[in-house]
Residue frames relative to the residue before (quaternion, step in Angstrom):
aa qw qx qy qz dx dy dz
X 1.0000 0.0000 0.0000 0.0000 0.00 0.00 0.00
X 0.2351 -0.7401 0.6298 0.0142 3.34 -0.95 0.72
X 0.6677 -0.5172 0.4522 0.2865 3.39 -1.32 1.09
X 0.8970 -0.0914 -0.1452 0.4075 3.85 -0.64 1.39
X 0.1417 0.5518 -0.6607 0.4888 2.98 1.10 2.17
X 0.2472 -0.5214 0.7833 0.2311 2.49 -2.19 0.73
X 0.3155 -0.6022 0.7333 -0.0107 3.32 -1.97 1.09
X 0.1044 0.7376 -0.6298 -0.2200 3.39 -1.05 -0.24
X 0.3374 -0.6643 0.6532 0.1352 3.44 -1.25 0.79
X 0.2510 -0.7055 0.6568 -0.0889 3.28 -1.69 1.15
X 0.0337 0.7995 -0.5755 0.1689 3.71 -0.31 1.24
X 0.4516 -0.6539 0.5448 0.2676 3.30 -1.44 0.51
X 0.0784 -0.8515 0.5146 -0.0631 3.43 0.20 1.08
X 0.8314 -0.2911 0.2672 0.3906 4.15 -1.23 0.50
X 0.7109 0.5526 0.0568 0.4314 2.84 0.80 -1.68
X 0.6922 -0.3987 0.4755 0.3685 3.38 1.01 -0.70
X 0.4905 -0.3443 0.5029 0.6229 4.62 -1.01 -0.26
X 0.0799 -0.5013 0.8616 -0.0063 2.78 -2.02 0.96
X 0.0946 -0.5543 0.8255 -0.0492 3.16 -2.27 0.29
X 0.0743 0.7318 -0.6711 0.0921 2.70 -2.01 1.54
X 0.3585 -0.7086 0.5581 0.2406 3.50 -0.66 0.87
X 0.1745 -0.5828 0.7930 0.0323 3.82 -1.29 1.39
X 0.0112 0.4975 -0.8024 -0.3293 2.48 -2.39 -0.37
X 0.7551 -0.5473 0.3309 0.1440 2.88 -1.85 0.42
X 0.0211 -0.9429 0.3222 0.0817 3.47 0.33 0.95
X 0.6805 -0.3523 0.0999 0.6347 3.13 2.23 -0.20
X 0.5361 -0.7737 0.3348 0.0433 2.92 -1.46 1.19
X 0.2311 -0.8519 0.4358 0.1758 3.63 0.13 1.07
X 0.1648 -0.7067 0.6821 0.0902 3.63 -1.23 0.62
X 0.3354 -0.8214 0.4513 -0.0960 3.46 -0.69 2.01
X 0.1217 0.8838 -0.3475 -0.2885 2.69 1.59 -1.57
X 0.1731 0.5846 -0.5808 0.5394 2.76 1.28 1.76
X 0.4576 -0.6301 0.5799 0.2395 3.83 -1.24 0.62
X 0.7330 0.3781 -0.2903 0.4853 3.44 0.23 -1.27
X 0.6170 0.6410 -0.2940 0.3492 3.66 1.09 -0.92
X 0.7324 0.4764 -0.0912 0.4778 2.75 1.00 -1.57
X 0.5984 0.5364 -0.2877 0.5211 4.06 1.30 -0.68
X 0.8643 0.2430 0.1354 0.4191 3.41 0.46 -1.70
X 0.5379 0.5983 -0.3505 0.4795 3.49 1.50 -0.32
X 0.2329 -0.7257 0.6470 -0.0236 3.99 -0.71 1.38
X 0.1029 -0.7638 0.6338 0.0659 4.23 -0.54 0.32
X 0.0410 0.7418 -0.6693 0.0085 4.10 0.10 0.94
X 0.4900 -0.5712 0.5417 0.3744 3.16 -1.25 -0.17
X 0.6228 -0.6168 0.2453 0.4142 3.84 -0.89 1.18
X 0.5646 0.6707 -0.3175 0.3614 3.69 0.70 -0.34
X 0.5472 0.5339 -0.2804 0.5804 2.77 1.21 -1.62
X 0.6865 0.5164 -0.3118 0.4060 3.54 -0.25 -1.59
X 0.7659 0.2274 -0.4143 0.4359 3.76 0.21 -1.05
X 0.5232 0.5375 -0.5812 0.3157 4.06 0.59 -0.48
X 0.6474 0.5673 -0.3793 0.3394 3.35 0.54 -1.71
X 0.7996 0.3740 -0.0309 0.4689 4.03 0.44 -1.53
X 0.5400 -0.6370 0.4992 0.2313 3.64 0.89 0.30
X 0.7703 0.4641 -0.2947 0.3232 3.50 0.52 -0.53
X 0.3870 -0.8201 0.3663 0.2086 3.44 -0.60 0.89
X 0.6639 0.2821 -0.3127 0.6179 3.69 1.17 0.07
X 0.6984 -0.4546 0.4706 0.2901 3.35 -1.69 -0.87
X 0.1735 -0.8589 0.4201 0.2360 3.87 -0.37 0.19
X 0.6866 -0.2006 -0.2448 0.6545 3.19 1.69 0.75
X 0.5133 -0.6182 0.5838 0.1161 3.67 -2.06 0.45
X 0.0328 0.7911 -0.5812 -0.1880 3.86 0.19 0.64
X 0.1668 -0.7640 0.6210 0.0544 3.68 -1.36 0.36
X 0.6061 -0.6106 0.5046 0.0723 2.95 -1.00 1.53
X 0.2353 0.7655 -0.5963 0.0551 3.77 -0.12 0.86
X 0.5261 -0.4773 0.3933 0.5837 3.93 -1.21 0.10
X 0.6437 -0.3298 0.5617 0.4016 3.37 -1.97 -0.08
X 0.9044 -0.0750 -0.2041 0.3672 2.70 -1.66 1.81
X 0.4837 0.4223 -0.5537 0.5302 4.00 0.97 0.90
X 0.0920 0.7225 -0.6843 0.0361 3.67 0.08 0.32
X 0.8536 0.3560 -0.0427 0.3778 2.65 -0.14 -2.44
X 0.4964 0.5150 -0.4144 0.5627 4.15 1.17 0.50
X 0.6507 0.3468 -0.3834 0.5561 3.63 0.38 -1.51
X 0.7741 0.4198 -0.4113 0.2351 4.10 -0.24 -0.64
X 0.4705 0.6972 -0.1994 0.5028 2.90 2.13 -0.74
X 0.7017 0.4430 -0.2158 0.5146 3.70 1.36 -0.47
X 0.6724 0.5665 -0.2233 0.4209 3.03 1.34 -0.81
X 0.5060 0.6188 -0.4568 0.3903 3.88 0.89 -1.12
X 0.7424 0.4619 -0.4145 0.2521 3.58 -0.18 -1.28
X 0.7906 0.3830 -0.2199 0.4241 3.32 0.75 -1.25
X 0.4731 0.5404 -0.5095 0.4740 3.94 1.45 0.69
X 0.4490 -0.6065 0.5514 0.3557 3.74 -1.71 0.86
X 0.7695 -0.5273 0.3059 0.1901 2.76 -1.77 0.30
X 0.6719 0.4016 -0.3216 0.5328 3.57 -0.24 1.52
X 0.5537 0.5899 -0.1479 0.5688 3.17 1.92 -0.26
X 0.0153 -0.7783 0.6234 -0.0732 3.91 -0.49 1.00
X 0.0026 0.7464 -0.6642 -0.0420 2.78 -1.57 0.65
X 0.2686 -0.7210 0.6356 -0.0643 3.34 -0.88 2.30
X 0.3735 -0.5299 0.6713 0.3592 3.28 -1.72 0.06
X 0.7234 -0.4902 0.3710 0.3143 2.94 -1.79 0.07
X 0.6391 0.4584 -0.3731 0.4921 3.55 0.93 -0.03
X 0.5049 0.4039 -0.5000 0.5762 3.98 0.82 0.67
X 0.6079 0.5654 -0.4545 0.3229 3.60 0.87 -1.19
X 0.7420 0.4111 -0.1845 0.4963 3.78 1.00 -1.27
X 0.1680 -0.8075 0.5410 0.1644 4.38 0.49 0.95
X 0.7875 0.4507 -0.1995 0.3701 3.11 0.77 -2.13
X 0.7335 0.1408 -0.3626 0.5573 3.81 0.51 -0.34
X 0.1790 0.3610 -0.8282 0.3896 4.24 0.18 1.08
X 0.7933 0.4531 -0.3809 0.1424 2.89 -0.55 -2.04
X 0.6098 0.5361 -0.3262 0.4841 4.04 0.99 -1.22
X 0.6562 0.4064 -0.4079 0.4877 4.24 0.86 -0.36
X 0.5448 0.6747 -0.3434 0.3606 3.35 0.89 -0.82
X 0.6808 0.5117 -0.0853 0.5170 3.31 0.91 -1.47
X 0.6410 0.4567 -0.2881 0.5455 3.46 0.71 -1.18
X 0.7285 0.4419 -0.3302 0.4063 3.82 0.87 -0.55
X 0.7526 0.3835 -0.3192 0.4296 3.40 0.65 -0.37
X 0.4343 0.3652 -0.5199 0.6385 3.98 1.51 0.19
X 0.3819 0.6649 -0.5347 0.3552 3.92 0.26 -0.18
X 0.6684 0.6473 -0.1934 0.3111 3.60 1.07 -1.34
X 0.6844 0.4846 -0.1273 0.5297 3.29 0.92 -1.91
X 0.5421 0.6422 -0.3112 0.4436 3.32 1.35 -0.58
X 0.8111 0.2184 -0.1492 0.5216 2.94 -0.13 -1.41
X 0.4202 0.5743 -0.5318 0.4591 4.28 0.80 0.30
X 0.7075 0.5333 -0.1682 0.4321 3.23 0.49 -1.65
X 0.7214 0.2586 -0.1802 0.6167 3.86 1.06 -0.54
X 0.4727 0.4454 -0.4918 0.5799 4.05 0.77 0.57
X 0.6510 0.4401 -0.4102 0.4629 3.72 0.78 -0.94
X 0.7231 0.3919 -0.3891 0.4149 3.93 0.21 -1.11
X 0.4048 0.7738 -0.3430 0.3460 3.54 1.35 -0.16
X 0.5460 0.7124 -0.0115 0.4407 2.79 1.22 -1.70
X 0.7874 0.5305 0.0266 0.3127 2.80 0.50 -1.93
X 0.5280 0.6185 -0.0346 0.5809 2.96 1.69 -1.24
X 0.8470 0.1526 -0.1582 0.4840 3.20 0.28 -1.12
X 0.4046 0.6516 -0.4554 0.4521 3.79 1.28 0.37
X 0.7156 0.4098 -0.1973 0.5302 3.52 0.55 -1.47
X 0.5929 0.5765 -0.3606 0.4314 3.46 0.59 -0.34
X 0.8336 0.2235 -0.1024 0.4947 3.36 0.47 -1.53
X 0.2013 0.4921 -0.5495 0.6445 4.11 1.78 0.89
X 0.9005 0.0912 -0.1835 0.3836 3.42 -1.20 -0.82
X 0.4664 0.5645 -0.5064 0.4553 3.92 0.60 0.56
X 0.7229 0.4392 -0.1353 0.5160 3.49 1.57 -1.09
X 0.6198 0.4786 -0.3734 0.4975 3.13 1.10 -0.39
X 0.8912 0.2993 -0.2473 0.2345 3.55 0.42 -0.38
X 0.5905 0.4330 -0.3871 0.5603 2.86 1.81 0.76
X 0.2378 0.7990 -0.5301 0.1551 3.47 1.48 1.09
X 0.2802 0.8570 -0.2060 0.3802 3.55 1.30 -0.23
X 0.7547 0.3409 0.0403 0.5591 2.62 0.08 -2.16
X 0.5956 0.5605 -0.3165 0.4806 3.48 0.79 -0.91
X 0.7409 0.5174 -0.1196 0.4111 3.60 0.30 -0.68
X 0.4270 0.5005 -0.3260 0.6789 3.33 2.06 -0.61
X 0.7778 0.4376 -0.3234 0.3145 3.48 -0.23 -1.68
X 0.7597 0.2855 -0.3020 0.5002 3.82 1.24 -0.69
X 0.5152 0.5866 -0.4715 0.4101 3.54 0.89 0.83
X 0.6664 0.4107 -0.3724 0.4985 3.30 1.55 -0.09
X 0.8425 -0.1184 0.1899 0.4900 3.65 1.00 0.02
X 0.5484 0.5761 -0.3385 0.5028 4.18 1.18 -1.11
X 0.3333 -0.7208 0.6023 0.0809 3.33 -0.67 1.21
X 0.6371 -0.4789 0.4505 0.4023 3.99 -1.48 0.26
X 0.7081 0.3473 -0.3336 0.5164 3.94 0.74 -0.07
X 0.7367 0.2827 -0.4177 0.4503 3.85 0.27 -0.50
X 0.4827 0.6444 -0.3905 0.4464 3.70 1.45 0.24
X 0.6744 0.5470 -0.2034 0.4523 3.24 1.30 -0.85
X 0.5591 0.5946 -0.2570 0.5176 3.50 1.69 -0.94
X 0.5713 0.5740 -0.4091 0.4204 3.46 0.48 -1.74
X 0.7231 0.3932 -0.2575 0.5061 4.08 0.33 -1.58
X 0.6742 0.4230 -0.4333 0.4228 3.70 0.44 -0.25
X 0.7297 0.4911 -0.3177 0.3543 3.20 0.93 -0.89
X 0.5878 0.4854 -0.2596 0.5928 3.84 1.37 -0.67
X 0.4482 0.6095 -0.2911 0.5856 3.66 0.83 -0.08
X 0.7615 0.2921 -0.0273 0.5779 3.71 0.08 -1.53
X 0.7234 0.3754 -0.2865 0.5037 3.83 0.66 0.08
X 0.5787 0.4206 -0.4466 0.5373 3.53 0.98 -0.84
X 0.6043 0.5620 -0.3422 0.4493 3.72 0.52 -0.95
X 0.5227 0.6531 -0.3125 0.4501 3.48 0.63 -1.01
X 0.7551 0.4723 -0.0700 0.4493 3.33 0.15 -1.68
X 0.6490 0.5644 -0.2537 0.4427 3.46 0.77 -0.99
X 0.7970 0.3649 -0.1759 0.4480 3.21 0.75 -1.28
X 0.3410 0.6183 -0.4450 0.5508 3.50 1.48 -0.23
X 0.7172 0.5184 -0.1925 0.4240 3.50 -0.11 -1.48
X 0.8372 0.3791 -0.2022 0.3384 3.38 0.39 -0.76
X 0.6180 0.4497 -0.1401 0.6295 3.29 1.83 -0.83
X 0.7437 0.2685 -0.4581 0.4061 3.61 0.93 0.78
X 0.3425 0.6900 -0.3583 0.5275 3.06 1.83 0.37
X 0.6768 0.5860 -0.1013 0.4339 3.39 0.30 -1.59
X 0.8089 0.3389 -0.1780 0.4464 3.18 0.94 -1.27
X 0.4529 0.7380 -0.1640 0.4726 2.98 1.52 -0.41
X 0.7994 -0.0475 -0.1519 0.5793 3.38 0.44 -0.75
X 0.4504 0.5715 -0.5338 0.4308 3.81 0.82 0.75
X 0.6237 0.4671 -0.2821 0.5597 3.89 1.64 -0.28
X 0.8148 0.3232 -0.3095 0.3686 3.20 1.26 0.00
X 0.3631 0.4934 -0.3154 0.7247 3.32 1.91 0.05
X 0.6128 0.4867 -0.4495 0.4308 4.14 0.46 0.18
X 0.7262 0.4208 -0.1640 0.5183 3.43 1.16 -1.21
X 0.7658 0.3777 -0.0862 0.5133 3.67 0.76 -1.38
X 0.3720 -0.7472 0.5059 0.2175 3.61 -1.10 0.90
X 0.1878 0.8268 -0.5249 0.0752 3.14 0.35 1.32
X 0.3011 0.8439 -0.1784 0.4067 3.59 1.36 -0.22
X 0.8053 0.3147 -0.1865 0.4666 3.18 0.35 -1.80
X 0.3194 0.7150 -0.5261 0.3315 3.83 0.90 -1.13
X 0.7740 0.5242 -0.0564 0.3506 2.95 0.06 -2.69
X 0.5922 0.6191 -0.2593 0.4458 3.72 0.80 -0.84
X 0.8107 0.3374 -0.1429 0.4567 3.23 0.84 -1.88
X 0.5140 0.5292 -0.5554 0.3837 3.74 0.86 -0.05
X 0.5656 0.4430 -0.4465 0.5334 4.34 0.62 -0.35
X 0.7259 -0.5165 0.3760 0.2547 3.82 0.36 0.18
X 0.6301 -0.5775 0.3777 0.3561 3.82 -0.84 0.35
X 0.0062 0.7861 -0.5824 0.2068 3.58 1.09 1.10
X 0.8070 0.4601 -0.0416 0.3680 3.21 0.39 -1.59
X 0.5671 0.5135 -0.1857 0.6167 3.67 1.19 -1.19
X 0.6894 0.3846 -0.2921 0.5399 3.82 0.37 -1.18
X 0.7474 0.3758 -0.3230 0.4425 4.18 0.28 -0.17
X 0.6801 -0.5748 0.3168 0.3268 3.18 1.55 0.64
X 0.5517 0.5382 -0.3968 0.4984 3.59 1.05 0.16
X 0.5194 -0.5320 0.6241 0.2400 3.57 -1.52 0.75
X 0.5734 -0.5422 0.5956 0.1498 3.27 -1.82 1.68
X 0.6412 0.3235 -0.5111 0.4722 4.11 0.63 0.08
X 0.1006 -0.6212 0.7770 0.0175 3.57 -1.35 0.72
X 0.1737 -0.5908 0.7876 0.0217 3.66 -1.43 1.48
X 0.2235 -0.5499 0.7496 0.2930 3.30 -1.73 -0.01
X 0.6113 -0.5226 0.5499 0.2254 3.52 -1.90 0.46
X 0.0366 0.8245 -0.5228 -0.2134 2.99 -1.06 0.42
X 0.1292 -0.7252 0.6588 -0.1527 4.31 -0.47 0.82
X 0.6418 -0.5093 0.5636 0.1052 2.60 -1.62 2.17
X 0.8073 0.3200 -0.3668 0.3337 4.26 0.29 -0.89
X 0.3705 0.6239 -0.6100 0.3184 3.53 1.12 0.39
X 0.5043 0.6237 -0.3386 0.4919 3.72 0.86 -0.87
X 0.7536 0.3127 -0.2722 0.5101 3.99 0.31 -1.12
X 0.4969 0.5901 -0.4595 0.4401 3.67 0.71 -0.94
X 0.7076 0.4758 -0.2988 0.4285 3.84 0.26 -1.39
X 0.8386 0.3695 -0.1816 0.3567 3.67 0.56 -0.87
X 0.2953 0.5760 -0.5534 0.5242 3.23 1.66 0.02
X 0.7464 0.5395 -0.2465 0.3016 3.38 0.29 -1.94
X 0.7648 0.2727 -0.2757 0.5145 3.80 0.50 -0.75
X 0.5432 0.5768 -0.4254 0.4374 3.59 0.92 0.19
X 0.6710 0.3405 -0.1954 0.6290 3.55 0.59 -0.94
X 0.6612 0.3854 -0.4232 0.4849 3.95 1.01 0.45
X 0.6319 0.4901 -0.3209 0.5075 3.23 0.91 -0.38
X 0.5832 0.5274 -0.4535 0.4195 4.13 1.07 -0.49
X 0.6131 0.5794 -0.2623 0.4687 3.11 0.91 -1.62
X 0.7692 0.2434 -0.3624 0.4667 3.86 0.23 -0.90
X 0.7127 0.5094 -0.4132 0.2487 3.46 0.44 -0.08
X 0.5228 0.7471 -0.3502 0.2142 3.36 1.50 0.23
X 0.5611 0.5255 -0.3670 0.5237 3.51 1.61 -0.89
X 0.6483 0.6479 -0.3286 0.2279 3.85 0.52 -1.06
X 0.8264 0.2974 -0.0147 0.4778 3.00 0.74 -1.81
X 0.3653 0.5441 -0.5421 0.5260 3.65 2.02 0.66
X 0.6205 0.5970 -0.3585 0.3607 3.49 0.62 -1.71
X 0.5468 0.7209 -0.2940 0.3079 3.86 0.94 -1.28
X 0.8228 0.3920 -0.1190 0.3939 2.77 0.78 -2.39
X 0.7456 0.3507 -0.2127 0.5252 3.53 0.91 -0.54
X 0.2372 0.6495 -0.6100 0.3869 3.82 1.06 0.94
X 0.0683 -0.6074 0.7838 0.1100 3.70 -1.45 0.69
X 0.6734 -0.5955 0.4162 0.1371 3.40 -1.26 0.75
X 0.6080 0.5979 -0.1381 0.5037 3.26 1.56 -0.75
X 0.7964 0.1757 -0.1094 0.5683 3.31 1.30 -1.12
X 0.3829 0.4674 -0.5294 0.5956 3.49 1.32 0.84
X 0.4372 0.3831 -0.5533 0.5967 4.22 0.45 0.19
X 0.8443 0.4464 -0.2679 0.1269 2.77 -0.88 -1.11
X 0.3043 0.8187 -0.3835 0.3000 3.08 2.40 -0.67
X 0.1084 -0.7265 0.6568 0.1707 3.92 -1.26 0.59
């Protein structure tokens, strides 16, 4: 269609098929697919002449990103009775239901990648100890007992870790605040095809952003940093000075 065509549209209306003759007055760009393919804009009159019906059968509203479920939450009281008023994430069940899901295998996931985490920083802080078993063995020949030897590695352990997670949670937060605000996302979305656009969802994808993304991370490098710190600071306590010399 092209800007001043007439079109006419045909609906099952009270009454029985109707038909009405538009013209084209301009062409919206949803970047919705189905919207954008199949979506018509009359003017409400038109609509009720065309459809017999004298009100509306629903009212969408324009709310900021991520107040949905508040702005609808304001809105119910002042609607009559028989009238709701949902955000847009009840409006879509079948793919809630497909995030929902995707969040709770989300779990084993991210377990399963706290554990190589773990893992990572174990083998690291094993062969960090192993090769300064030596040195170790000097530092308690001058005087560093098997327990403040055992700290020192907990403590450098529990800082390096420290640091890491600092590092990672202002990073993270960083570009999850900017991929929150900017549509950098969709681009990336639309190169796998109109999956997304064709289920009725908008080409702009924000990420969230949430103080526990910060706790999530430190559960995680805590419970990585216990786990790695168990072979080290055993190895510590039961080091004898003599056979830390002797260390090749």
């Amino acid at each position: 269609m092209r800007l001043g065509k007439r079109l006419v549209i045909s609906a099952s209306a009270l009454a029985g098929p109707q038909s009405l003759g538009f013209e084209v007055v301009g062409i919206a760009h949803a970047k919705v697919s189905t919207v954008d393919r199949y979506g018509i804009y009359v003017h409400l009159d038109d609509a009720r002449a065309l459809t017999g019906l004298a009100g509306v059968t629903h009212l969408a509203v324009d709310a900021p990103l991520g107040r949905e479920d508040a702005a609808a939450a304001r809105i119910a009281p002042a609607l009559p009775a028989g009238v709701e008023a949902k955000p847009v994430w009840d409006l879509i069940r079948p793919i809630k239901t497909d995030v929902e899901a995707g969040k709770k295998l989300s779990w084993p996931i991210g377990i399963l990648l706290a554990a190589f985490a773990a893992l990572a920083v174990t083998s690291t802080l094993i062969v960090s100890v192993l090769e300064r078993t030596r040195e170790f063995g000097v530092t308690m020949a001058l005087g560093l007992d098997n327990a403040h030897l055992a700290v020192m590695i907990v403590l450098e352990a529990v800082f390096s870790t420290a640091v890491g997670w600092l590092l990672g949670v202002a990073l993270g937060y960083v570009l999850i605040g900017y991929t929150s605000t900017h549509n950098v996302l969709g681009p990336f979305f639309a190169l796998f095809g109109e999956i997304w656009s064709d289920a009725g969802l908008t080409e702009e994808f924000y990420t969230y952003l949430s103080p526990d993304y910060a706790l999530y991370a430190l559960v995680t490098v805590a419970v990585s940093a216990v786990t790695a710190l168990l072979f080290p600071a055993l190895r510590a306590a039961r080091l004898k000075p003599a056979e830390a010399l002797r260390w090749e």
